[in-house]
C-alpha atoms as a printed R data frame, in Angstrom:
    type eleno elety resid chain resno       x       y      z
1   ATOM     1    CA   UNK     A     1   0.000   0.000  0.000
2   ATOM     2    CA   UNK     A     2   2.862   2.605  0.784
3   ATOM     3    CA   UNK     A     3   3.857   2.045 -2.870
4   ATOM     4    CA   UNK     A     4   0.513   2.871 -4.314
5   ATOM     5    CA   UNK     A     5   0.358   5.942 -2.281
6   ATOM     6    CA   UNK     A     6   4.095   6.884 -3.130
7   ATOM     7    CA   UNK     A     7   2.821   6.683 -6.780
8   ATOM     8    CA   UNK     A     8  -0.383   8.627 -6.566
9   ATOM     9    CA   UNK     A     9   0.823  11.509 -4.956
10  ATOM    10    CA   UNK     A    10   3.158  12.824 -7.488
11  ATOM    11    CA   UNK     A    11   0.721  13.098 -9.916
12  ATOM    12    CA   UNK     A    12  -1.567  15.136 -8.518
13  ATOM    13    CA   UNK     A    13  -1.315  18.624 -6.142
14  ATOM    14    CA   UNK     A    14  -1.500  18.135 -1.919
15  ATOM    15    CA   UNK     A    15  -5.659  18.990 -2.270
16  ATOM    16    CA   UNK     A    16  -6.370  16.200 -4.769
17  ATOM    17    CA   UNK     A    17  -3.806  13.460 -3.325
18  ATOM    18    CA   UNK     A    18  -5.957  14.054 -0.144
19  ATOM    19    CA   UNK     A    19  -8.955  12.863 -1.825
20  ATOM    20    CA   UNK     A    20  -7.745  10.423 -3.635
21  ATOM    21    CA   UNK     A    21  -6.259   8.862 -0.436
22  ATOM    22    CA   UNK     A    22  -9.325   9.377  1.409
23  ATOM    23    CA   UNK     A    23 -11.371   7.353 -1.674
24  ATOM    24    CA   UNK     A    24  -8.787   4.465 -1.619
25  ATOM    25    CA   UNK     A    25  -9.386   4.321  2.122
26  ATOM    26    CA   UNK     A    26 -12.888   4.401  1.870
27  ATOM    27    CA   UNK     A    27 -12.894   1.723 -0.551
28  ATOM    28    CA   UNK     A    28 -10.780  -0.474  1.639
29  ATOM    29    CA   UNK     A    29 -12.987   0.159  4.228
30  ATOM    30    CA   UNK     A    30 -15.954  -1.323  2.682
31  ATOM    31    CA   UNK     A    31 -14.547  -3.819  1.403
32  ATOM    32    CA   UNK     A    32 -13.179  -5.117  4.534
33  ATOM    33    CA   UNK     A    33 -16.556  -4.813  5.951
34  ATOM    34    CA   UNK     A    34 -18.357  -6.732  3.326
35  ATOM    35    CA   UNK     A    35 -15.594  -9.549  3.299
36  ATOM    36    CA   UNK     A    36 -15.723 -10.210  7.066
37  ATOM    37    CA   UNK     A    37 -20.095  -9.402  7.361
38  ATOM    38    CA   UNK     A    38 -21.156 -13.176  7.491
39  ATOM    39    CA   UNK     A    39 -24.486 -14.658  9.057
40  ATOM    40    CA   UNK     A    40 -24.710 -15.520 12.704
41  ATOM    41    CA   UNK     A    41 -23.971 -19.296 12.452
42  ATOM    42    CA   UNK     A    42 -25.742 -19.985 15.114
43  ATOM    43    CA   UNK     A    43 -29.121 -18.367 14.621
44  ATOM    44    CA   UNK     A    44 -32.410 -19.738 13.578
45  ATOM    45    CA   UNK     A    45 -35.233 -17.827 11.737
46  ATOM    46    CA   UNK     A    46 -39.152 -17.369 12.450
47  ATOM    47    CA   UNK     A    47 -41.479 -16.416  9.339
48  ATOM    48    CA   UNK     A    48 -44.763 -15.419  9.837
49  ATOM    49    CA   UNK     A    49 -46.738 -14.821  6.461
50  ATOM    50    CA   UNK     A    50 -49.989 -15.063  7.347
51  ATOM    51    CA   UNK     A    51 -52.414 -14.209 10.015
52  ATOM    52    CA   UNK     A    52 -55.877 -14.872 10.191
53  ATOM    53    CA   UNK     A    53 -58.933 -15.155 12.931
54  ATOM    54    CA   UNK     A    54 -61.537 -17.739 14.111
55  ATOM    55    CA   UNK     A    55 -64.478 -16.679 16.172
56  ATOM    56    CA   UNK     A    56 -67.340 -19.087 16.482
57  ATOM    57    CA   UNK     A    57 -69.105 -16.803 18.087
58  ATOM    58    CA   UNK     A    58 -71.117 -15.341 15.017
59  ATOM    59    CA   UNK     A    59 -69.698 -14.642 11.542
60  ATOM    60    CA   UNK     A    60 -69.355 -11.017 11.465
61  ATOM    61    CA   UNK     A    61 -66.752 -11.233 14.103
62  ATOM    62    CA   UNK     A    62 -64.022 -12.455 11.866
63  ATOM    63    CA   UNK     A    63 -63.922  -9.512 10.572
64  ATOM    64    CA   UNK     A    64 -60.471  -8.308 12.293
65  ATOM    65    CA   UNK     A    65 -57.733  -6.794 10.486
66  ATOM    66    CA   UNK     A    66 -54.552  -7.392 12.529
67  ATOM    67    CA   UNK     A    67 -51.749  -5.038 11.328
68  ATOM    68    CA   UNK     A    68 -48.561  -6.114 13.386
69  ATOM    69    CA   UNK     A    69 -47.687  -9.081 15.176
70  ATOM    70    CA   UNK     A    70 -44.987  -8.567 18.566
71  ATOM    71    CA   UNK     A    71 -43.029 -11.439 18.867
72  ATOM    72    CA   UNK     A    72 -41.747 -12.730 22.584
73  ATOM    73    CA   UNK     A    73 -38.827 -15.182 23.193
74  ATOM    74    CA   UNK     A    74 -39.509 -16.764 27.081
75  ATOM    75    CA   UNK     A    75 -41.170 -13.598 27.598
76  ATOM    76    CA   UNK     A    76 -38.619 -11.271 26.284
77  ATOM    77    CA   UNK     A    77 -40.077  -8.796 23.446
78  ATOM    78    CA   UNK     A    78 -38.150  -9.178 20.631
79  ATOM    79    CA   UNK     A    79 -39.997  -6.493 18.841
80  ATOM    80    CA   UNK     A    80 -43.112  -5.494 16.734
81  ATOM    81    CA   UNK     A    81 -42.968  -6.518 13.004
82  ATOM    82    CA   UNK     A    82 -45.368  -6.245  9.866
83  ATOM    83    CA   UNK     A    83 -46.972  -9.064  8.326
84  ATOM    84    CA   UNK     A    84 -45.061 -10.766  6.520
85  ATOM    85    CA   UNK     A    85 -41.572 -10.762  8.312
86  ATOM    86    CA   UNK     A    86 -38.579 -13.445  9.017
87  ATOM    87    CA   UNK     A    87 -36.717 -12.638 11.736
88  ATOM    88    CA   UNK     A    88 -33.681 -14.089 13.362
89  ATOM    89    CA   UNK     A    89 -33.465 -15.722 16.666
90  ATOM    90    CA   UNK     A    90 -29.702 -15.932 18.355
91  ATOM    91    CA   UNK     A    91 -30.661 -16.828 21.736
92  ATOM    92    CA   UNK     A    92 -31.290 -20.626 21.536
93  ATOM    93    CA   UNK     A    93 -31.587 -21.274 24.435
94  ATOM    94    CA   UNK     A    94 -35.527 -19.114 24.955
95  ATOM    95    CA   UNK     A    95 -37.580 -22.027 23.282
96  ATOM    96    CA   UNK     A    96 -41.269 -21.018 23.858
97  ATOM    97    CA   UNK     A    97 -42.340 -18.259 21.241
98  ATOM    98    CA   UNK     A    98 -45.829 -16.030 21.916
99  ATOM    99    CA   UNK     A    99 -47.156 -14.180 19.109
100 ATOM   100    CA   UNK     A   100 -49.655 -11.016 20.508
101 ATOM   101    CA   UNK     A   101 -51.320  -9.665 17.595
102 ATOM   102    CA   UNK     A   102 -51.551  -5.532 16.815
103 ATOM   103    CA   UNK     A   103 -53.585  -3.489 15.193
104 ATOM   104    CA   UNK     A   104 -53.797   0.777 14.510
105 ATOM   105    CA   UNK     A   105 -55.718   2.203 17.535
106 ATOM   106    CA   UNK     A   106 -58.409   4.825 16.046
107 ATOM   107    CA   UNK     A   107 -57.561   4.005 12.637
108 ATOM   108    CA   UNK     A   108 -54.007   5.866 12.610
109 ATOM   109    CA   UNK     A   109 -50.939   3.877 10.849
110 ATOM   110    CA   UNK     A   110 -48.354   6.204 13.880
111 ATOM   111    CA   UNK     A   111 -50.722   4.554 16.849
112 ATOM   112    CA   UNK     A   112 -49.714   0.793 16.682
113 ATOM   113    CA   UNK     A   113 -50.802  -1.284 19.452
114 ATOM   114    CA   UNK     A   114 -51.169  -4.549 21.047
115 ATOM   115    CA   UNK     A   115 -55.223  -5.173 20.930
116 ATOM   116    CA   UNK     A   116 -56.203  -6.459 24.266
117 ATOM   117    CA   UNK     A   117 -58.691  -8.646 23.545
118 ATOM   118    CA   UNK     A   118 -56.844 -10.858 21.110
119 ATOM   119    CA   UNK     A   119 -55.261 -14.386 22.862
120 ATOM   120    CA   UNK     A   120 -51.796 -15.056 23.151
121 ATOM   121    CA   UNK     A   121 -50.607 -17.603 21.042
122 ATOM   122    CA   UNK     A   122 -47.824 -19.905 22.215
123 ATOM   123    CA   UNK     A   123 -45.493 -22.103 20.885
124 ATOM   124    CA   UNK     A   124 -42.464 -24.581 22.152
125 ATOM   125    CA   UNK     A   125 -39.633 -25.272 19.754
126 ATOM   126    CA   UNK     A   126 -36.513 -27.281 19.623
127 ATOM   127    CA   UNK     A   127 -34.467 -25.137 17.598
128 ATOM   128    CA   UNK     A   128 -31.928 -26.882 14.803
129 ATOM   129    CA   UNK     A   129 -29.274 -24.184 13.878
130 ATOM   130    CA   UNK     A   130 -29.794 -22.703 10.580
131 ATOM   131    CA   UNK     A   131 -33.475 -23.676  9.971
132 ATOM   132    CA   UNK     A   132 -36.300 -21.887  9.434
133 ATOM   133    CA   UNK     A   133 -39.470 -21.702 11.065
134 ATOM   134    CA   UNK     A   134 -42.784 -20.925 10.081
135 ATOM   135    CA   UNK     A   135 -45.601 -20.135 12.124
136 ATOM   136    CA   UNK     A   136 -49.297 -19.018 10.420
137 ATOM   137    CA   UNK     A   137 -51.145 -17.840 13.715
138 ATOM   138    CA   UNK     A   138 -54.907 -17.628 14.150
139 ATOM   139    CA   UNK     A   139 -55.678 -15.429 16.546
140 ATOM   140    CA   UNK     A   140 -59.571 -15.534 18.920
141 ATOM   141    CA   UNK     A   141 -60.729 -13.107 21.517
142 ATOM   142    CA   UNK     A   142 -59.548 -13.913 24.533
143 ATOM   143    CA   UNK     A   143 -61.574 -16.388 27.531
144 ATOM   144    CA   UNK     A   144 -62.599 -13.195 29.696
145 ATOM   145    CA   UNK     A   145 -63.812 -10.836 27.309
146 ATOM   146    CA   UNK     A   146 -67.112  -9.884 28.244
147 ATOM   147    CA   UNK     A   147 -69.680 -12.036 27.186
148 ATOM   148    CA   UNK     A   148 -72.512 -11.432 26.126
149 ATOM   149    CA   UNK     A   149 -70.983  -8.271 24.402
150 ATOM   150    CA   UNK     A   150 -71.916  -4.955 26.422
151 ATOM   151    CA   UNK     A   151 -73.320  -3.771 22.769
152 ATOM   152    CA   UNK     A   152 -73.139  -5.450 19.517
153 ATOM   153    CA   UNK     A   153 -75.194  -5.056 16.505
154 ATOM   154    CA   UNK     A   154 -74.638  -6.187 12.856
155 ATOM   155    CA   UNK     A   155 -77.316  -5.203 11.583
156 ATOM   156    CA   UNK     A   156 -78.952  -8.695 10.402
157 ATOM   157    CA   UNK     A   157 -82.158  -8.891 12.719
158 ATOM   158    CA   UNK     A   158 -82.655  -5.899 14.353
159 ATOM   159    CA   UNK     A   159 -81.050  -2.137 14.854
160 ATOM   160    CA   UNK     A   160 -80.138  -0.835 18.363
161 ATOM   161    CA   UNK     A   161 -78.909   2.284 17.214
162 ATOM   162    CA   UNK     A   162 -82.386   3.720 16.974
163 ATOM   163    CA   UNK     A   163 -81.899   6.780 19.352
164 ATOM   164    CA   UNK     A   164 -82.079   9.463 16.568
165 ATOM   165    CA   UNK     A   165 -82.624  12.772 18.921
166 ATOM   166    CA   UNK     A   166 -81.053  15.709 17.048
167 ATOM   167    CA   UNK     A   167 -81.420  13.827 13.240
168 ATOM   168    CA   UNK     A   168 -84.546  14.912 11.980
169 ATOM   169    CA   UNK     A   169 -84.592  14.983  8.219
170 ATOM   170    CA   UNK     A   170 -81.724  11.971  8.311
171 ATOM   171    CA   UNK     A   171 -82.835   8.962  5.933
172 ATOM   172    CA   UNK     A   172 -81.775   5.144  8.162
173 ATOM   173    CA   UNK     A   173 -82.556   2.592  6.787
174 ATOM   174    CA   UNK     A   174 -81.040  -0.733  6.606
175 ATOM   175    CA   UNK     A   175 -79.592  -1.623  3.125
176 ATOM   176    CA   UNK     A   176 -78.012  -5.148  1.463
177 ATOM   177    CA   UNK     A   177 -73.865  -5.879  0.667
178 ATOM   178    CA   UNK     A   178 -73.317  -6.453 -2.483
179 ATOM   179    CA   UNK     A   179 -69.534  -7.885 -1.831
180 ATOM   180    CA   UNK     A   180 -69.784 -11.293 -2.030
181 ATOM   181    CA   UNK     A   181 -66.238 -11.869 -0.435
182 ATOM   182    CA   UNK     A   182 -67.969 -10.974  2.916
183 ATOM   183    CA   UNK     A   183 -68.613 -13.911  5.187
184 ATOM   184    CA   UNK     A   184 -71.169 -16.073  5.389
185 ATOM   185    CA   UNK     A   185 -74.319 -14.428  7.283
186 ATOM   186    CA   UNK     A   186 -72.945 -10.782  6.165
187 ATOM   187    CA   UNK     A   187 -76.321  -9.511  4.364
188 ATOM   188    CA   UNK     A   188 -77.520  -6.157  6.124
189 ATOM   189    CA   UNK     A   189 -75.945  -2.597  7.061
190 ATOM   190    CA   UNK     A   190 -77.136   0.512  8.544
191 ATOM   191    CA   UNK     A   191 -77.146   3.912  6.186
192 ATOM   192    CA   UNK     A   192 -77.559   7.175  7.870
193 ATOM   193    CA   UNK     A   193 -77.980   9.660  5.158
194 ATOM   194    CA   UNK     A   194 -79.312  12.967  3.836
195 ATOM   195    CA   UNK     A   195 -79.927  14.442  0.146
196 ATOM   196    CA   UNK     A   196 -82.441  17.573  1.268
197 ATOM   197    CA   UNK     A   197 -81.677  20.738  0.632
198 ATOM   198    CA   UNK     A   198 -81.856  21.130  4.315
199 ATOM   199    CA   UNK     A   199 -78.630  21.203  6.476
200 ATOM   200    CA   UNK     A   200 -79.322  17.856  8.716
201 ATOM   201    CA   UNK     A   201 -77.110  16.345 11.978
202 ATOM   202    CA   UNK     A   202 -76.979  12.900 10.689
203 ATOM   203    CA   UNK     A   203 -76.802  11.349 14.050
204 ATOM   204    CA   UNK     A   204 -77.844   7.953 15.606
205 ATOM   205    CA   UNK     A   205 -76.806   6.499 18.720
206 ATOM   206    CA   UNK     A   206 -77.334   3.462 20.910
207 ATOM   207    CA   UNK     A   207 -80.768   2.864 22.547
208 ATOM   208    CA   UNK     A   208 -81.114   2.813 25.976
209 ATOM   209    CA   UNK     A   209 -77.940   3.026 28.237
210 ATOM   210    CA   UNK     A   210 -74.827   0.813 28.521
211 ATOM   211    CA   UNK     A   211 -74.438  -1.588 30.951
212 ATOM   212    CA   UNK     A   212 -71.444  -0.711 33.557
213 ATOM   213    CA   UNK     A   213 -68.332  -0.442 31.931
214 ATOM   214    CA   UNK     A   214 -65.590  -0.358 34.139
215 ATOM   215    CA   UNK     A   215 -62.895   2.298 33.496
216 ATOM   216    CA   UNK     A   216 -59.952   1.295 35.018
217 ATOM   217    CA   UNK     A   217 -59.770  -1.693 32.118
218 ATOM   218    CA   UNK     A   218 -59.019  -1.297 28.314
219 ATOM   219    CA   UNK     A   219 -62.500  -0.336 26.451
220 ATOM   220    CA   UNK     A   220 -62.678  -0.103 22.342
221 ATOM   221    CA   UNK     A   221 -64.964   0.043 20.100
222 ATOM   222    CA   UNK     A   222 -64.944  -2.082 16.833
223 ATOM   223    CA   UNK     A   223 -66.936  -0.999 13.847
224 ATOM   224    CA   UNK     A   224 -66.822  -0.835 10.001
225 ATOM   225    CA   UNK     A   225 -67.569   1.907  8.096
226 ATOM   226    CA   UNK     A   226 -68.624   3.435  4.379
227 ATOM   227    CA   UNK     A   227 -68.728   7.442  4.339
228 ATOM   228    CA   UNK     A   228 -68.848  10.579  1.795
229 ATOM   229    CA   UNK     A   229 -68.362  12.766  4.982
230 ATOM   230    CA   UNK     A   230 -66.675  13.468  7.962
231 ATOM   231    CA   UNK     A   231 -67.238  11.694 10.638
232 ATOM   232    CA   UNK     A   232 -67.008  11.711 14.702
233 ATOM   233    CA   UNK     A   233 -67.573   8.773 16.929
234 ATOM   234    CA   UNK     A   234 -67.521   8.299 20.535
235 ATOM   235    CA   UNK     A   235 -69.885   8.590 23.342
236 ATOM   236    CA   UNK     A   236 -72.341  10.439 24.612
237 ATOM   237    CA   UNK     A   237 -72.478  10.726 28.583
238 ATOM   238    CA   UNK     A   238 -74.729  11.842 31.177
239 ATOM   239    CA   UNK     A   239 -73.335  12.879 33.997
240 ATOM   240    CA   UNK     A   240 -74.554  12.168 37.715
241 ATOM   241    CA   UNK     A   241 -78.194  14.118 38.695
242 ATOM   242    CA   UNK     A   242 -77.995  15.734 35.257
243 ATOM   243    CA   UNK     A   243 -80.681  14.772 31.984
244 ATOM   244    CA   UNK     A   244 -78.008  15.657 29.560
245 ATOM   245    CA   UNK     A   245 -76.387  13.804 27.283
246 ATOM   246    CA   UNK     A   246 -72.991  15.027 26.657
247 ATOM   247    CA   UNK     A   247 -70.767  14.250 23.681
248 ATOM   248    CA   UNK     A   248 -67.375  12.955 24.323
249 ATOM   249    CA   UNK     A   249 -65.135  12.141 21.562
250 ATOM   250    CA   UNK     A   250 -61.454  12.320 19.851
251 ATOM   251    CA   UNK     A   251 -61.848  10.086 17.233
252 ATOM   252    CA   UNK     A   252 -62.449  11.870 13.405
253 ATOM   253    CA   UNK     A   253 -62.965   9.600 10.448
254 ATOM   254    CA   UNK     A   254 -62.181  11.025  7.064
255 ATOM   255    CA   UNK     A   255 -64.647   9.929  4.253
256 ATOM   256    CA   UNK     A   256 -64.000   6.283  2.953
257 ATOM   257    CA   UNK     A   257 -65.256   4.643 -0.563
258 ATOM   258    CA   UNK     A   258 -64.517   1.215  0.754
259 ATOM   259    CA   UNK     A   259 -65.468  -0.397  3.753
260 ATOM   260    CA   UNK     A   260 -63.178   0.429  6.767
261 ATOM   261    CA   UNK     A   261 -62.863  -1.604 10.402
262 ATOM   262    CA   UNK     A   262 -61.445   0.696 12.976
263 ATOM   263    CA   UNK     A   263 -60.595  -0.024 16.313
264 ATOM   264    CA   UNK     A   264 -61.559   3.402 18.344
265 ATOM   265    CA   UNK     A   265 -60.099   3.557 22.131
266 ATOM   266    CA   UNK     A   266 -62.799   4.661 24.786
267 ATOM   267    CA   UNK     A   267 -59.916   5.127 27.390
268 ATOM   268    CA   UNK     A   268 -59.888   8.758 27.559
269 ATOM   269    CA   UNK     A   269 -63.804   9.168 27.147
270 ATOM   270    CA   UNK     A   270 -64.529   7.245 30.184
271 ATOM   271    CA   UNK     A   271 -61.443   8.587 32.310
272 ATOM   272    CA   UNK     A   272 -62.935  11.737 31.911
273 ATOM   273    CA   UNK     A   273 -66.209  11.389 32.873
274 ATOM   274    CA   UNK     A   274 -67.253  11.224 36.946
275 ATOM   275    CA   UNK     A   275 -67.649   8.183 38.342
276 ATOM   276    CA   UNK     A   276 -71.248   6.721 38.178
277 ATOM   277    CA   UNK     A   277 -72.237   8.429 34.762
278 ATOM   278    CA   UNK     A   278 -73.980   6.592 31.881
279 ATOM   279    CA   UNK     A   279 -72.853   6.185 28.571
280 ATOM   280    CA   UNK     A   280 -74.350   5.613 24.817
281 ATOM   281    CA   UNK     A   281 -72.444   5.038 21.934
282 ATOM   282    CA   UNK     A   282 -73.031   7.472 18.833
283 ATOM   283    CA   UNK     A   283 -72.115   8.378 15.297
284 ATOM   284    CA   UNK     A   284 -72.520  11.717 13.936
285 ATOM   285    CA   UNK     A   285 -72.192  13.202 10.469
286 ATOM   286    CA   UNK     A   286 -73.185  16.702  9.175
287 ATOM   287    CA   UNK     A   287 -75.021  17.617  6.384
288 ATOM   288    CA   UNK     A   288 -74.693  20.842  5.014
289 ATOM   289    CA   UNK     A   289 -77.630  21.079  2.401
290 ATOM   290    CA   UNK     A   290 -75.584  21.079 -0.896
291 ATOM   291    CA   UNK     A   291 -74.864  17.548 -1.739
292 ATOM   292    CA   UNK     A   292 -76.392  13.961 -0.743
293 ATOM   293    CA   UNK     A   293 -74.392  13.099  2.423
294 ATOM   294    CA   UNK     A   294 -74.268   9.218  3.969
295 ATOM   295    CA   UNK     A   295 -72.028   7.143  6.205
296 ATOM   296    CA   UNK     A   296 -72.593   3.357  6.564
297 ATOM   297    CA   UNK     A   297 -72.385   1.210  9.374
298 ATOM   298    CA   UNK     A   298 -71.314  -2.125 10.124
299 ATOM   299    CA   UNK     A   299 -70.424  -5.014 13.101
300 ATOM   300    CA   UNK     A   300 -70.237  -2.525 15.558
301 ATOM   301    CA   UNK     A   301 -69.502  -3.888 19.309
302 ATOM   302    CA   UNK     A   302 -68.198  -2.695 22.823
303 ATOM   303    CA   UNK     A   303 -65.319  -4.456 23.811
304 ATOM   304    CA   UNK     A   304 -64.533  -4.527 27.358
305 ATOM   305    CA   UNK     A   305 -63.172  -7.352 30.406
306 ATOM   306    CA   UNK     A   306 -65.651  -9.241 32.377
């Protein structure tokens, strides 16, 4: 090497023979690293390329759409990855492997979460160096979700979001999918919409209130949705010795051509609200008198701990 640089640096002035050494150094450099970057010989590798959900509850509530999936060695987090992902495993000697399943809290791709109420699912290996592992996890709700569901209505038999105070004007009706990938028992859906010339609060929330919910525990809301407008969602609560029913919200729902499921967190809602107040569940859309406005509804259910 000292001959190479004794040759280079004649030919050209001090500035250039600087760069040029820095370059040939450089290019060393990276070659070096390439030439000694081997894989860890004593690693296996998990692959998960699928996901998928059984629920024998009812149909509709299959209807999950599991984002992530956070990936534990002996109960060491090894990290949160998108489906699909191989990733290596270099400690050997952690054998059992639990997959917890996430999702986007309120619909945004920046708030990914584990969802509470999807089981663990474990597995015990006996690792052979260098081989590769597949696992293809389907996920259920987990034993001590709250059952019968604190609200749940798809739409099929009845409609318990009938409480329409403050809608006047609105058109709901129920209407049929058309999708025929939807499954089996998916026929019905609830449109709340307006074409008048009249500026209408397209409004409808649950009938009746909500059983006790209690707020120390993890509460969402699951629904799909179909909408041409805006959209707020969250509930409406009525505060000890008053008749009101307050709004309570943070979740906004742009407009959507296709159907959407969203998991929306209650959390905050219920934290903020005193301690022995009751609760509905509404939608609300505005129309302002210049276009036909809608938004669709779909599988929506309360999801809270026994």
């Amino acid at each position: 090497m000292k001959q190479a640089f004794s040759v280079l640096i004649p030919m050209f002035n001090k500035k250039y023979a600087f760069i040029a050494l820095i370059l040939i150094v450089s290019v060393f450099g990276i070659s070096s690293c390439n030439y000694f970057e081997t894989e860890n010989p004593a690693a296996v590798y998990l692959t998960v390329d699928s996901v998928s959900f059984n629920q024998a509850l009812s149909p509709s509530l299959t209807d999950q759409r599991i984002e992530d999936i956070y990936v534990y060695a002996d109960g060491r987090l090894l990290g949160g990855y998108q489906i699909p992902f191989t990733i290596p495993i270099t400690d050997l000697s952690k054998r059992r492997i639990s997959l917890l399943a996430g999702i986007y809290a309120d619909g945004i791709r920046d708030a990914r979460v584990q969802y509470p109420f999807f089981a663990t699912i474990d597995s015990t290996f006996t690792w052979e160096v260098g081989k590769q592992y597949k696992m293809r996890p389907v996920f259920k709700y987990v034993s001590f979700l709250s059952s019968p569901l604190k609200f749940s209505e798809n739409f099929e038999r009845s409609i318990s979001l009938l409480d329409t105070f403050e809608s006047a004007g609105a058109n709901i009706r129920l209407k049929r999918h058309t999708n025929s990938t939807l499954p089996a028992g998916e026929t019905t859906f609830l449109e709340v919409a307006s074409d008048t010339n009249v500026a209408v609060l397209l409004q409808v929330a649950s009938e009746g209130e909500l059983p006790n919910i209690d707020r120390s525990r993890p509460t969402y809301l699951e629904f799909q949705f179909q909408s041409n407008f805006d959209m707020i969602v969250g509930l409406l609560v009525k505060q000890p010795g008053s008749e009101q029913w307050i709004p309570s919200y943070n979740l906004f729902l742009r407009p959507a051509a296709n159907w959407r499921k969203v998991y929306c967190t209650l959390d905050d809602e219920l934290a903020a609200a005193p301690a022995g107040s009751k609760y509905k569940i509404f939608f609300r859309s505005a129309h302002g008198g210049t276009d036909s406005t809608y938004y669709r509804l779909d599988n929506v259910r309360l999801m809270t701990y026994n």
